[in-house]
PLY file of the C-alpha trace (Angstrom):
ply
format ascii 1.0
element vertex 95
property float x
property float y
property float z
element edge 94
property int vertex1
property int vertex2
end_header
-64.89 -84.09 -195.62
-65.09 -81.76 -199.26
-67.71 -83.29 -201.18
-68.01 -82.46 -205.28
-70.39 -80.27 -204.23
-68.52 -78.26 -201.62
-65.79 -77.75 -204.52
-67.76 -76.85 -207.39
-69.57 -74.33 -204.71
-66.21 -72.90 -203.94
-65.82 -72.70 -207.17
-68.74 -70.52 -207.96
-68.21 -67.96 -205.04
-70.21 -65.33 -204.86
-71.36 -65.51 -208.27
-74.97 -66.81 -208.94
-75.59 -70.86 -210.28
-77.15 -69.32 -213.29
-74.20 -67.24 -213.82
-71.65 -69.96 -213.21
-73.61 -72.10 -215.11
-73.44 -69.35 -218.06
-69.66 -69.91 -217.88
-69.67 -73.60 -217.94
-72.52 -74.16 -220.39
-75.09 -75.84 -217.71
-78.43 -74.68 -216.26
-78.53 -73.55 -212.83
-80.32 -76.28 -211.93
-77.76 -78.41 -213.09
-75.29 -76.70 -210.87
-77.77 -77.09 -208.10
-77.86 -80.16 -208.14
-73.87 -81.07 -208.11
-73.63 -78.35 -205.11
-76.28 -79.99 -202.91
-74.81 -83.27 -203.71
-77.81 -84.84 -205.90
-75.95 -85.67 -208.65
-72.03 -86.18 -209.54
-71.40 -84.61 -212.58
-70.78 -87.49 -215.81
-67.67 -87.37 -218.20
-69.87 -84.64 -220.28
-70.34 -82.37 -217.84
-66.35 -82.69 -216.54
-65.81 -81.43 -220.05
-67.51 -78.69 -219.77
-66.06 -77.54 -216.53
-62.54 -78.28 -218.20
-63.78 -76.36 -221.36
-64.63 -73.68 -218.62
-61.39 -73.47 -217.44
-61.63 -75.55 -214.27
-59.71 -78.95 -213.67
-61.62 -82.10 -213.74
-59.19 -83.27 -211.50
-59.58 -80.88 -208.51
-63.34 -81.36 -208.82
-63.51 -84.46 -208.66
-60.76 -85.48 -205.78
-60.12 -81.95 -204.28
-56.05 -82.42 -205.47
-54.01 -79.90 -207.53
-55.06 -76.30 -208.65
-59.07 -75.78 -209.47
-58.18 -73.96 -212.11
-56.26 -74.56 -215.29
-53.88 -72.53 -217.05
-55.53 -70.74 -219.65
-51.85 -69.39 -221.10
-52.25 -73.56 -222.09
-51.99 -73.66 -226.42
-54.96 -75.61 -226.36
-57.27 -71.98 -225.11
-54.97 -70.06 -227.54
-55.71 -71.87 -230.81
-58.72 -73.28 -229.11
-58.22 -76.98 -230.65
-60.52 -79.39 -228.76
-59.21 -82.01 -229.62
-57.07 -82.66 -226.18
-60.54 -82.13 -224.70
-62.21 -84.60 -225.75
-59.04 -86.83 -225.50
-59.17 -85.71 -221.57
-63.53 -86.79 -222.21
-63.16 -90.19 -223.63
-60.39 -91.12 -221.01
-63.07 -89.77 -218.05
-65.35 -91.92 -219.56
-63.18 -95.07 -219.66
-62.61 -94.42 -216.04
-66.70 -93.69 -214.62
-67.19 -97.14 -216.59
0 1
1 2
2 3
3 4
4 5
5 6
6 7
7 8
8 9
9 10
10 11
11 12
12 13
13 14
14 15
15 16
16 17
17 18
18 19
19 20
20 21
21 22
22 23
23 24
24 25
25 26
26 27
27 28
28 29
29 30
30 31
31 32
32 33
33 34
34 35
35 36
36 37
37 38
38 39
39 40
40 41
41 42
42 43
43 44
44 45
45 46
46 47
47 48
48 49
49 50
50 51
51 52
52 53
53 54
54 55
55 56
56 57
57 58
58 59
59 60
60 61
61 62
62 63
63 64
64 65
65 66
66 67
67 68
68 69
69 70
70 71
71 72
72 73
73 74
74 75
75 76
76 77
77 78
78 79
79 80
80 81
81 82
82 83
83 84
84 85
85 86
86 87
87 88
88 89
89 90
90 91
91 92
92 93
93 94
């Protein structure tokens, strides 16, 4: 069974946590943590995968595409806002 984990480690490849974690805005050990399964990452740290271009959604349940359309407006004019729209409604849900 895919674990969190397991899909945020095939999300970093062959790249290094501290690299990946450059991308996402989180310390490797951060990222070593979610990949060995000692911590789930909180509505914050969704964000900043989403922010990173990776979809909350796949990480979480393992269904959709892991990666989000970056032709989206919101990267193009980079407005936020739907961000932390998409961060208050993860955090309604972990409640």
């Amino acid at each position: 069974m895919a674990t969190i984990g397991s899909r945020i480690k095939l999300l970093i490849g062959d790249d290094s946590f501290e690299n990946f974690g450059l991308k996402v805005n989180m310390s490797k050990q951060t990222i070593s943590k979610y990949v060995n399964n000692k911590r789930k990452p909180d509505a914050d740290a969704l964000t900043k995968f989403i922010r990173g271009g990776y979809s909350a959604n796949w990480i979480l349940t393992g269904i959709g595409n892991p990666y989000i359309n970056t032709q989206n407006t919101i990267f193009k004019t980079k407005d936020l806002s739907e961000y932390d729209l998409v961060a208050e409604s993860i955090k309604d849900i972990l409640k």
